[in-house]
C-alpha beads as a LAMMPS data file, in Angstrom:
LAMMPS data file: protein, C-alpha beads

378 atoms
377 bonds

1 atom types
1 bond types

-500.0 500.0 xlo xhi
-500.0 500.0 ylo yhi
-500.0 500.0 zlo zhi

Masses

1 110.0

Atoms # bond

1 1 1 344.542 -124.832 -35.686
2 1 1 340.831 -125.256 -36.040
3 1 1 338.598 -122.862 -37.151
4 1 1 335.904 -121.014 -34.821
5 1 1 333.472 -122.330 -37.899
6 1 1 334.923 -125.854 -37.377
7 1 1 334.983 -125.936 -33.757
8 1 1 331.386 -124.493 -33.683
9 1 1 330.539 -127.409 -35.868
10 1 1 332.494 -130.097 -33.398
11 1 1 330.710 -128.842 -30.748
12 1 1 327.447 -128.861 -32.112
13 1 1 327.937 -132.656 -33.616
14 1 1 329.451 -133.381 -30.044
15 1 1 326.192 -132.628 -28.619
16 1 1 323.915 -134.220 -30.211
17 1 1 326.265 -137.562 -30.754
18 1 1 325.346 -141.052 -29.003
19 1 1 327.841 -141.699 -26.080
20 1 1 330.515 -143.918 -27.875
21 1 1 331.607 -147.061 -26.450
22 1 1 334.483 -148.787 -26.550
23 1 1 333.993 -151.896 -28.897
24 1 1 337.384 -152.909 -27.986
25 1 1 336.289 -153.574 -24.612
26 1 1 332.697 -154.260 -25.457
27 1 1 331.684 -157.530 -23.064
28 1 1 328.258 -157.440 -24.476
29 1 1 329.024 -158.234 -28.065
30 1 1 328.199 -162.200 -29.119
31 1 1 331.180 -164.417 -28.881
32 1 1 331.856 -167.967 -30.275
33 1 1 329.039 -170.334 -32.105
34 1 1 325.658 -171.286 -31.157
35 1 1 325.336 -175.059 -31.447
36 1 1 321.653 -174.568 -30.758
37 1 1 321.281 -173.629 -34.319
38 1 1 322.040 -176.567 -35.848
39 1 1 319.072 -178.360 -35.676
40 1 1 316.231 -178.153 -33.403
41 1 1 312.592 -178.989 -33.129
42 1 1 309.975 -176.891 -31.362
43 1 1 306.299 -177.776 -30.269
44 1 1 303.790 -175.704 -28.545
45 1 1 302.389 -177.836 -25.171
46 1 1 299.336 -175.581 -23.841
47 1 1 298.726 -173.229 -20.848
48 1 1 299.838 -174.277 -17.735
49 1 1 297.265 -174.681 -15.054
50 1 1 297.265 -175.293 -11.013
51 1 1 295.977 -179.518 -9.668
52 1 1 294.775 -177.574 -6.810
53 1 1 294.075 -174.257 -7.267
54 1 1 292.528 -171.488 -10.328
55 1 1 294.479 -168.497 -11.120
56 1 1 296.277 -166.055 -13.633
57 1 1 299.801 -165.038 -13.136
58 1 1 303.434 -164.580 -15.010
59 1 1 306.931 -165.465 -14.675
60 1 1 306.934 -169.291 -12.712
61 1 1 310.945 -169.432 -12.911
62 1 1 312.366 -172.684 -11.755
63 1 1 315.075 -173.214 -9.420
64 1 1 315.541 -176.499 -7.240
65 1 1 316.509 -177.375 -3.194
66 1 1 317.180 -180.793 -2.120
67 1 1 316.421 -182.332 -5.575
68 1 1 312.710 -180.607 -5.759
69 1 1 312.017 -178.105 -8.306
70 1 1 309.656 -175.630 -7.718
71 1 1 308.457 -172.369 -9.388
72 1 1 308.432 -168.488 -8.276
73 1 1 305.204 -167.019 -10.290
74 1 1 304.970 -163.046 -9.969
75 1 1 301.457 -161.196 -9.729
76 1 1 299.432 -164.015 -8.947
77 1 1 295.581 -163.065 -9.277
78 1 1 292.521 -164.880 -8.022
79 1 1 290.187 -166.266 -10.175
80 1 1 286.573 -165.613 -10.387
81 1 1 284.966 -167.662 -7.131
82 1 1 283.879 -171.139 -7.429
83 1 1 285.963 -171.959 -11.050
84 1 1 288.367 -174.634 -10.863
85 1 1 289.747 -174.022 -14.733
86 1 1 291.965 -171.169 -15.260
87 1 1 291.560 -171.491 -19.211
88 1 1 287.703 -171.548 -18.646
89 1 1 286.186 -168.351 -20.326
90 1 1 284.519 -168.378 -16.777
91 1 1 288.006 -167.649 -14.920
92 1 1 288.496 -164.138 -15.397
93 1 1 284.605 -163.330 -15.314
94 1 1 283.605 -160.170 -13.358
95 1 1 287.380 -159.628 -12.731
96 1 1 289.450 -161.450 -10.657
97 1 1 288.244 -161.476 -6.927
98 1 1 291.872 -161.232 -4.936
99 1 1 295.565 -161.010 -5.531
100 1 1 299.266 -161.660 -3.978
101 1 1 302.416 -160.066 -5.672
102 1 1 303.952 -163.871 -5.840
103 1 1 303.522 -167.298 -5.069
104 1 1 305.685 -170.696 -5.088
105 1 1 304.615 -173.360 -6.523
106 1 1 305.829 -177.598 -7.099
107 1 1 306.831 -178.554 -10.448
108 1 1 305.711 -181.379 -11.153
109 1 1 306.438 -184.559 -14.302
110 1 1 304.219 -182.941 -16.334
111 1 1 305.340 -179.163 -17.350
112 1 1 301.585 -177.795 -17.884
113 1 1 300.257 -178.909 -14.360
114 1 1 301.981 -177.036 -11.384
115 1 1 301.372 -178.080 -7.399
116 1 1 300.201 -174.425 -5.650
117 1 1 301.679 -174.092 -2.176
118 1 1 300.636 -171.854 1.069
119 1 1 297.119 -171.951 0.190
120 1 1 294.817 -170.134 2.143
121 1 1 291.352 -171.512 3.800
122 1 1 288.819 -170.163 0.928
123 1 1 286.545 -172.675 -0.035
124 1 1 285.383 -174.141 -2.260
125 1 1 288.964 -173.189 -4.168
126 1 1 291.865 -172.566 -2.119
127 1 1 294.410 -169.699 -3.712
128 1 1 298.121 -169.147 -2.774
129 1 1 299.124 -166.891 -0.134
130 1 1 302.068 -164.246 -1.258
131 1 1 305.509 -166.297 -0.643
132 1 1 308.056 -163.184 -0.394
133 1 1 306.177 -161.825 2.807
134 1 1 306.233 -157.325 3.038
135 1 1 306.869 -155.611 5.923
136 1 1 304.887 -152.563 6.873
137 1 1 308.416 -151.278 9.099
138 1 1 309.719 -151.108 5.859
139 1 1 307.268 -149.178 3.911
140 1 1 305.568 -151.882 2.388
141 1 1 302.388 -153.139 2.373
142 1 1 299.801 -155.460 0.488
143 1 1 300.310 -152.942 -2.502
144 1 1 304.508 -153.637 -2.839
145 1 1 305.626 -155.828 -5.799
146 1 1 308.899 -158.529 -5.040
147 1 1 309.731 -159.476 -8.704
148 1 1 311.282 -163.235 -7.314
149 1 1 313.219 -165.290 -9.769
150 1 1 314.746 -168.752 -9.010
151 1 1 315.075 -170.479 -5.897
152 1 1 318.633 -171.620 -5.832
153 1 1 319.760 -174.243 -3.361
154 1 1 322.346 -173.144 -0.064
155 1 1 322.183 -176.312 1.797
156 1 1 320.680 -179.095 0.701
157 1 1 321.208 -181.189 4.261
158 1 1 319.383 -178.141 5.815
159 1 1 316.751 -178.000 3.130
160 1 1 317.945 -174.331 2.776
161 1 1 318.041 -171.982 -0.436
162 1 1 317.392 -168.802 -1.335
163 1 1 315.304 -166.312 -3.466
164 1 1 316.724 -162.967 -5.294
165 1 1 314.142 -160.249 -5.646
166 1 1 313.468 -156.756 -6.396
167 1 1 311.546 -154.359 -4.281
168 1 1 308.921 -152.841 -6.615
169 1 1 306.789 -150.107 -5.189
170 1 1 305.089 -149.577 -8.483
171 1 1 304.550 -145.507 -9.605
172 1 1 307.953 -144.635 -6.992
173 1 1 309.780 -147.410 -9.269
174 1 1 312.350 -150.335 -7.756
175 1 1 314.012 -149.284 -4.607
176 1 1 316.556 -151.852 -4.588
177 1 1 317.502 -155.556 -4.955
178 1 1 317.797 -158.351 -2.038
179 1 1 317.572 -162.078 -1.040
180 1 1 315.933 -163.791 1.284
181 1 1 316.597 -167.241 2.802
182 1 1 314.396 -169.770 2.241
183 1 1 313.333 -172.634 4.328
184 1 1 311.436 -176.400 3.642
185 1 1 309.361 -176.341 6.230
186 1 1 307.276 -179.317 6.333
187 1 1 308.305 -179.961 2.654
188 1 1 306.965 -176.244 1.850
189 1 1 309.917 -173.521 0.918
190 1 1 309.314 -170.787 2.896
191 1 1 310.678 -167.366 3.475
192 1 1 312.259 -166.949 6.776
193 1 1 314.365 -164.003 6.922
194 1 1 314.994 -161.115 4.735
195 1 1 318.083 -159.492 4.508
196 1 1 319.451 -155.471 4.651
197 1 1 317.936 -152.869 6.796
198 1 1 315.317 -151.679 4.200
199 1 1 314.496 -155.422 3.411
200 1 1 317.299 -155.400 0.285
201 1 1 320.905 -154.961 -0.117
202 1 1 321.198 -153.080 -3.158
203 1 1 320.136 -149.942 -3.820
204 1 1 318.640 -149.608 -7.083
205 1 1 319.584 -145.819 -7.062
206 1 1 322.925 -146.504 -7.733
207 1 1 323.586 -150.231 -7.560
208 1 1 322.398 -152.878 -10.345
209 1 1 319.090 -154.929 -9.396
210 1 1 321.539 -157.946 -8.670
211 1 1 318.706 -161.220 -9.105
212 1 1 315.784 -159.669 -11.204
213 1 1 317.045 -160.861 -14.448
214 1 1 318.157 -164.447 -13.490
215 1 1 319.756 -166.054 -10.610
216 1 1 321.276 -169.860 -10.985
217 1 1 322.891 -172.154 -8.806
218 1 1 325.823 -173.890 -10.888
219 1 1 325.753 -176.748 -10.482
220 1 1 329.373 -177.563 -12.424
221 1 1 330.533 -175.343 -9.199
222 1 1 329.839 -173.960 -5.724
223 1 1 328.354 -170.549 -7.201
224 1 1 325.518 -169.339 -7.190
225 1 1 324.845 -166.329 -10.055
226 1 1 322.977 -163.321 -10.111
227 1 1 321.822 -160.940 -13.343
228 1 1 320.214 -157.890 -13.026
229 1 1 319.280 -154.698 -14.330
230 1 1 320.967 -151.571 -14.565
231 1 1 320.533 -148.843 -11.861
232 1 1 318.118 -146.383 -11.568
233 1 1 320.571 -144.016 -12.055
234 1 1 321.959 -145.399 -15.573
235 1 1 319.175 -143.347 -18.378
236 1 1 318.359 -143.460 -21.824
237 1 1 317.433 -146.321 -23.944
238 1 1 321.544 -147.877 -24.228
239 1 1 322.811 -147.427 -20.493
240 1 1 319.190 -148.510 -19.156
241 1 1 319.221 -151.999 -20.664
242 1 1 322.326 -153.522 -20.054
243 1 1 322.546 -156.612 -17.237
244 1 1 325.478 -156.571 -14.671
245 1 1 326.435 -159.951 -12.808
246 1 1 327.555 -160.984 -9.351
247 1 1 328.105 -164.758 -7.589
248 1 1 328.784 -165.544 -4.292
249 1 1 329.683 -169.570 -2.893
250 1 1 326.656 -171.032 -2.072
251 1 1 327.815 -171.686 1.677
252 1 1 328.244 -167.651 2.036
253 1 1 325.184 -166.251 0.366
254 1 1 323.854 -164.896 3.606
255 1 1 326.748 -163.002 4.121
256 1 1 326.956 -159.877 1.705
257 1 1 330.580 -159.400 2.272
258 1 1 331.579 -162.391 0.699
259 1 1 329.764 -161.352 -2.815
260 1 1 332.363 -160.925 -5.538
261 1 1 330.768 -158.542 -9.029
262 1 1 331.859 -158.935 -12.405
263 1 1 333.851 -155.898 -13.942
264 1 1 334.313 -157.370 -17.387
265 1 1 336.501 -159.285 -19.128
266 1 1 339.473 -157.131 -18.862
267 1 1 339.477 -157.422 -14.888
268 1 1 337.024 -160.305 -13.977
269 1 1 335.834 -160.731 -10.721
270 1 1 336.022 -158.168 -7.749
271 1 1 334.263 -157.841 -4.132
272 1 1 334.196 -153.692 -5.083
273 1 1 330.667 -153.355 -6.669
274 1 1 331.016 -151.403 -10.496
275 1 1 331.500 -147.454 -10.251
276 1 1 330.666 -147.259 -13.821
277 1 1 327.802 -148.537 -15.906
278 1 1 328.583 -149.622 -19.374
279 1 1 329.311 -152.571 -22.027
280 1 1 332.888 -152.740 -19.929
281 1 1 331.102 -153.426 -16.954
282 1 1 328.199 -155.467 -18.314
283 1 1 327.845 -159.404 -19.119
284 1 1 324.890 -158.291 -21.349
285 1 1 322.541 -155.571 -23.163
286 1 1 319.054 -155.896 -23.962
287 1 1 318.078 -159.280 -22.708
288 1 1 314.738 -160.295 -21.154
289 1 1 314.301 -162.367 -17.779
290 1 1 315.038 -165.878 -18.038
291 1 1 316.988 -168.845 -16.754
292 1 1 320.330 -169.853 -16.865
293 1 1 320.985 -173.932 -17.152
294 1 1 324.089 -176.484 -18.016
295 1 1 322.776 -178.427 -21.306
296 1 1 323.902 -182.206 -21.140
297 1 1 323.500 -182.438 -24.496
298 1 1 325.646 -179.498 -25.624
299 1 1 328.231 -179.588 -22.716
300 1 1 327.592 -175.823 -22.455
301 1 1 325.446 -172.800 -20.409
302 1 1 322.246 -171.471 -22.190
303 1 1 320.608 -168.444 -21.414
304 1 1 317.125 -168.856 -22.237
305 1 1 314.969 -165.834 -22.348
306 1 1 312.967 -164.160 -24.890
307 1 1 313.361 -160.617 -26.615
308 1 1 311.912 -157.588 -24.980
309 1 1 308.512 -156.304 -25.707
310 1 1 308.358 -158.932 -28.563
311 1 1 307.444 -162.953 -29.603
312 1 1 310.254 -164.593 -29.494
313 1 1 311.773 -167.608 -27.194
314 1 1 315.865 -167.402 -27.445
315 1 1 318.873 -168.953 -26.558
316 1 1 322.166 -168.221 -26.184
317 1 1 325.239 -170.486 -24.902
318 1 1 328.396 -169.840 -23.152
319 1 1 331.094 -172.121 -21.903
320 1 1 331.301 -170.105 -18.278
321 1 1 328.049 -168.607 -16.902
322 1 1 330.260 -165.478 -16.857
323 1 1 330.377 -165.742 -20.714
324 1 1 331.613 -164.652 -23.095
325 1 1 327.908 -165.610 -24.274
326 1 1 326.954 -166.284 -28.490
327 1 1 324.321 -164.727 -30.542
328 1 1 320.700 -165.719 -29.671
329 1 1 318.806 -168.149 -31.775
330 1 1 315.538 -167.695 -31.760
331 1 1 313.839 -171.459 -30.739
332 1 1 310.010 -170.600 -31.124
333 1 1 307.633 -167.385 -31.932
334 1 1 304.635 -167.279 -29.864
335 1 1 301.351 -166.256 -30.812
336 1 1 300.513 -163.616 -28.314
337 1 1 297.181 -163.412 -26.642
338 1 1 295.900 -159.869 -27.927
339 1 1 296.992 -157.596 -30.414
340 1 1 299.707 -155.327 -29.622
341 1 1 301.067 -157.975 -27.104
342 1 1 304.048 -159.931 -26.260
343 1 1 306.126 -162.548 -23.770
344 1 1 308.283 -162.459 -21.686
345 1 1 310.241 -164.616 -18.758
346 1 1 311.614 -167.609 -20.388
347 1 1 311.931 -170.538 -18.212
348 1 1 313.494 -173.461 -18.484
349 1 1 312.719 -176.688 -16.789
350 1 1 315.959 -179.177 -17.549
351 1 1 314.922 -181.713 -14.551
352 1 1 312.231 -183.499 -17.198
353 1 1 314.965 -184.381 -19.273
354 1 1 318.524 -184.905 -17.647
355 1 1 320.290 -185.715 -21.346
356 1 1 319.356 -182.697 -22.439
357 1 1 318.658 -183.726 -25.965
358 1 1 314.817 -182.301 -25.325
359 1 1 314.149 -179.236 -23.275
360 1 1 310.671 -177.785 -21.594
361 1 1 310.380 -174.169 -22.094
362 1 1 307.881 -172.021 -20.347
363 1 1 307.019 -168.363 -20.434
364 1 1 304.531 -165.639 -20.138
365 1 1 301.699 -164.833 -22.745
366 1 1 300.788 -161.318 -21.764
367 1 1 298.721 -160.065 -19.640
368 1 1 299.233 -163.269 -17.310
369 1 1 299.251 -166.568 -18.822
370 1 1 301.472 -169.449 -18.731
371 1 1 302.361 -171.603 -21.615
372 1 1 304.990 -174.073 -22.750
373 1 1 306.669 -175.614 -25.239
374 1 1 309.279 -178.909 -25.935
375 1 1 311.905 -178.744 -27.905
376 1 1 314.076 -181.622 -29.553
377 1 1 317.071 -181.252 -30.130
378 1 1 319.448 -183.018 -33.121

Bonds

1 1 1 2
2 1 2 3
3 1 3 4
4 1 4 5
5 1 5 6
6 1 6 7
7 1 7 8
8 1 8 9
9 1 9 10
10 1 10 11
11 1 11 12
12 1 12 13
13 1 13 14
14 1 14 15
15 1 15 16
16 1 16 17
17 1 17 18
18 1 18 19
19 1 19 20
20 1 20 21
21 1 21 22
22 1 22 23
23 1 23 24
24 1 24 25
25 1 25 26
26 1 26 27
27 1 27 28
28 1 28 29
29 1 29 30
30 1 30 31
31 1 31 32
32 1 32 33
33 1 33 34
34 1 34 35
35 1 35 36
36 1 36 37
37 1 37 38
38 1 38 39
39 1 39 40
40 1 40 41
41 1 41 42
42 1 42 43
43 1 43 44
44 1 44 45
45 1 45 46
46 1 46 47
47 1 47 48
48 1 48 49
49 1 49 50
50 1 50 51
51 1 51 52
52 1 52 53
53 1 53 54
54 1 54 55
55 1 55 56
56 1 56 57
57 1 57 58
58 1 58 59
59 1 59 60
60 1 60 61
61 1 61 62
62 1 62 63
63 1 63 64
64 1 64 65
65 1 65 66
66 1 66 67
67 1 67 68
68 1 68 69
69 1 69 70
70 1 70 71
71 1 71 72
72 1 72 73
73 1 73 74
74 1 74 75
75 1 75 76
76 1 76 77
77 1 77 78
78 1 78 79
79 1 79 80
80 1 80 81
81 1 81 82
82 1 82 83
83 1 83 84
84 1 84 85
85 1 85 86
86 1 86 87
87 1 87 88
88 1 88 89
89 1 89 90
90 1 90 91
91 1 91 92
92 1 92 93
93 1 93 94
94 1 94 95
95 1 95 96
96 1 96 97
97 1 97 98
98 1 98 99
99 1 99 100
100 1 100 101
101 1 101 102
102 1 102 103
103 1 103 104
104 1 104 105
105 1 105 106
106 1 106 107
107 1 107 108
108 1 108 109
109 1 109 110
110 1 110 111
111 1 111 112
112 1 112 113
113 1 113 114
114 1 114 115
115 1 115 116
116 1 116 117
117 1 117 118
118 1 118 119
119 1 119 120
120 1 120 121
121 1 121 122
122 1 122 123
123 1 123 124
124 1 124 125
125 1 125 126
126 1 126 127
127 1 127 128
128 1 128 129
129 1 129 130
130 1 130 131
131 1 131 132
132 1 132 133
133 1 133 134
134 1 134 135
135 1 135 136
136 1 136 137
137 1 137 138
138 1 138 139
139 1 139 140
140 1 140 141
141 1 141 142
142 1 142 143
143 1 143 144
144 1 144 145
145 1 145 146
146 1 146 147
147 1 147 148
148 1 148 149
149 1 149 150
150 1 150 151
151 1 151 152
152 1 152 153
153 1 153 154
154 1 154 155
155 1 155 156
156 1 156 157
157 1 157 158
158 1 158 159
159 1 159 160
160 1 160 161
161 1 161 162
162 1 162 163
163 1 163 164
164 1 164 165
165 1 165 166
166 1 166 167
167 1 167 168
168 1 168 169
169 1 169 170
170 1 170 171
171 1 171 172
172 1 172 173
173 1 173 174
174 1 174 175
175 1 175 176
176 1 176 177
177 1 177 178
178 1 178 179
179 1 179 180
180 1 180 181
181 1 181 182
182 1 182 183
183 1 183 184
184 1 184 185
185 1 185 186
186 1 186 187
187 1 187 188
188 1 188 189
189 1 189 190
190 1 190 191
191 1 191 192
192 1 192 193
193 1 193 194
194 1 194 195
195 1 195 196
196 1 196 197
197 1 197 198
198 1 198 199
199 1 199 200
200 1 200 201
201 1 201 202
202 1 202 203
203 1 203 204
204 1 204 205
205 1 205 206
206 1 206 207
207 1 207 208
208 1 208 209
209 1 209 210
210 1 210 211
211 1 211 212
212 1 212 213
213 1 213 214
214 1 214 215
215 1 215 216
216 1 216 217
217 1 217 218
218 1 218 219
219 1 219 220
220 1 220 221
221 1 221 222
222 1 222 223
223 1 223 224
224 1 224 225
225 1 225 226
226 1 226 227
227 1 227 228
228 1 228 229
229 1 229 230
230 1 230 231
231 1 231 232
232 1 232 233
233 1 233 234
234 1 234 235
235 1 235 236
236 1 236 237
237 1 237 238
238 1 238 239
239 1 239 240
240 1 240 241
241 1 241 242
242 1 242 243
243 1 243 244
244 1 244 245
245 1 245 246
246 1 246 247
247 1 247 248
248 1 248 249
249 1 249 250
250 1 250 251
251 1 251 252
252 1 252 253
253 1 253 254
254 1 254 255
255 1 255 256
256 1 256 257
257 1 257 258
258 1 258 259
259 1 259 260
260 1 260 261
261 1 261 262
262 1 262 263
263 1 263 264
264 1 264 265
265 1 265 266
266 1 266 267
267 1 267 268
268 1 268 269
269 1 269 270
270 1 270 271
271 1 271 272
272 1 272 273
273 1 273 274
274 1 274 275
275 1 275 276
276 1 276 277
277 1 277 278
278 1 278 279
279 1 279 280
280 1 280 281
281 1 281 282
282 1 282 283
283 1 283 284
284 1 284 285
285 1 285 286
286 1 286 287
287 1 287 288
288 1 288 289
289 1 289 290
290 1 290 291
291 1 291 292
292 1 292 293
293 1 293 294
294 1 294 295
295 1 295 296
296 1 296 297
297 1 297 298
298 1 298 299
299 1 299 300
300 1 300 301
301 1 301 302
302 1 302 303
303 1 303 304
304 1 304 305
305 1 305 306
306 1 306 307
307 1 307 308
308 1 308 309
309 1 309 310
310 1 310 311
311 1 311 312
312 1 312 313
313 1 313 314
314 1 314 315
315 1 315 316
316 1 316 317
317 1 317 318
318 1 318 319
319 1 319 320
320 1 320 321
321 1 321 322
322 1 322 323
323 1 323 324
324 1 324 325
325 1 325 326
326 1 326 327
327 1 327 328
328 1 328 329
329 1 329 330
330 1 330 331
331 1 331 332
332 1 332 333
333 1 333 334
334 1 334 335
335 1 335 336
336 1 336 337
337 1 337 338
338 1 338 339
339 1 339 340
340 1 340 341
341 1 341 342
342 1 342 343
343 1 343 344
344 1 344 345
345 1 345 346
346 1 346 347
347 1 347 348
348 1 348 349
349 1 349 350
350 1 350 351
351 1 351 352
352 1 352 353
353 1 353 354
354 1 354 355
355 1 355 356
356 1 356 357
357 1 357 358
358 1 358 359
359 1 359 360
360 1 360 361
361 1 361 362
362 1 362 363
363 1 363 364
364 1 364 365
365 1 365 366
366 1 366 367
367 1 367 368
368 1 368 369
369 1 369 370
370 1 370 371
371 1 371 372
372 1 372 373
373 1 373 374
374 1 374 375
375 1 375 376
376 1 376 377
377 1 377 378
């Protein structure tokens, strides 16, 4: 029998412990080899810049319909009036002059010069119009942030697809996660319907941010993927930061019933969302946004993102997009753009180079610019 010294003692270390977790059962932890660090090159392209427009912005993650790639930027912010270079010292003088919370752009050959769509009528430089529209039924307005990641394709005889995002309304925090479908209209993707009766379908109180991390359209399959964030309701610096999954068949992603939600490697798939938030739940901890691809080359999935609040571009491989995923290797350290700063978003863009023995990498130099880099692998 214990002591009452010993069980003060037990209780005191008790409280003040870290929640353990079950390693046993631990999907997070890196499985399997990285090929990716056998040999690679890296070289730093430049900033990215609009043919037909001037403006600062982050994210730009790529997704395709029909065979067309195009990019989903975030804050997208208006340069100064009359400047037709965004890397002009000129572009960001006196502030910027207008804003949308997104914008879609075309990708085009060459990975530094993108193809701005929805432009409005300003002249003598046209700017994008915000592509995830807000509704003011909904409680939104001009003000409302939809952090968009990859288009990913439905129906490509329709020229139909769809775009995860997460309702962001800024100082009250992410109120929940949702898709929209997605239109070419006139050879323009465009938002035609938003789904859920608050314009998402999962609550962020309680639900992971399903989308905001990565979404992907397999195409070794008829899924289409989703990562996001933990709920709002998950705290502290472990629980908060690790990334759930769910997939749905491409020909059912309309329908929310037909969504199935990863519950680990112990159970696998289910159409019950998780209960419980934790590494037996989870597909991954601590990862940034980024952009989930099939690598020719390698004849396996990467993950490319970069780490959180730092410099560096990574990648990670899996033979499933489900995992179990390998250790990142870092590919390329930025240089940031101020001190203090960082990137984040990694984006891939695998359509310039179907062998996959080079790969186009883009991401976000904070506060809001757009760079890129190749690299070659052995």
């Amino acid at each position: 029998m214990l002591s009452k010294i010993t069980l003060a003692l037990v209780s005191g270390a008790a409280a003040l412990a870290v929640p353990v977790i079950n390693r046993a059962v631990d999907n997070t932890q890196p499985a399997g080899s990285n090929p990716v660090s056998l040999a690679f090159g890296a070289e730093y392209l430049g900033p990215q810049k609009s043919e037909n427009s001037c403006v600062k912005r982050d994210l730009g993650f790529t997704g395709q319909i029909s065979g067309k790639w195009y990019a989903v930027f975030g804050d997208t912010n208006y340069c100064a009036p009359g400047v037709t270079d965004s890397t002009s010292m000129l572009a960001t003088a006196g502030g910027f002059h207008g804003m949308v919370r997104d914008s879609i752009s075309a990708m085009t050959d060459n990975v530094l010069e993108t193809y701005d769509l929805h432009l409005n009528s300003d002249t003598p430089v046209a700017y994008p119009l915000q592509f995830i529209p807000y509704n003011s039924s909904w409680g939104e307005d001009e003000s409302t942030g939809f952090g968009g990641t990859s288009v990913c394709e439905t129906n490509a005889t329709a020229d139909e697809g769809l775009v995860f995002y997460a309702v962001n309304e800024n100082i009250a925090g992410i109120k929940g996660a949702g898709i929209a479908r997605v239109k070419v209209v006139s050879g323009i993707p465009t938002v035609v319907q938003r789904f859920g009766e608050s314009g998402y379908w999962w609550n962020a109180s309680t639900t992971p941010r399903y989308g905001d991390i990565a979404a992907y359209r397999d195409e070794k399959s008829d899924y289409i993927y989703a990562l996001g964030g933990a709920p709002n309701s998950a705290v502290g610096y472990a629980m908060s930061n690790y990334v759930y999954q769910a997939r749905v068949k491409a020909e059912d992603a309309f329908n929310l019933r037909q969504y199935e939600y990863w519950q680990g490697r112990a159970v696998g798939w289910s159409s019950e969302l998780p209960t419980h938030f934790d590494s037996t739940t989870a597909v991954m901890w601590n990862s940034g946004q980024g952009t989930i691809m099939w690598s020719q080359h390698y004849n396996c999935y990467f993950f490319v993102h970069t780490a959180p609040g730092g410099t560096d571009i990574l990648i990670r491989t899996a033979p499933s997009p489900e995992g179990p995923w390998s250790n990142d290797v870092t590919v390329y350290t930025a240089t940031v753009k101020e001190f203090g700063g960082m990137i984040y978003a990694g984006v891939s863009h695998p359509y310039l180079d179907p062998t996959g023995k080079t790969l186009t990498i883009s991401y976000t130099n904070y506060p809001a610019d757009t760079e890129a880099i190749k690299l070659t692998f052995n």
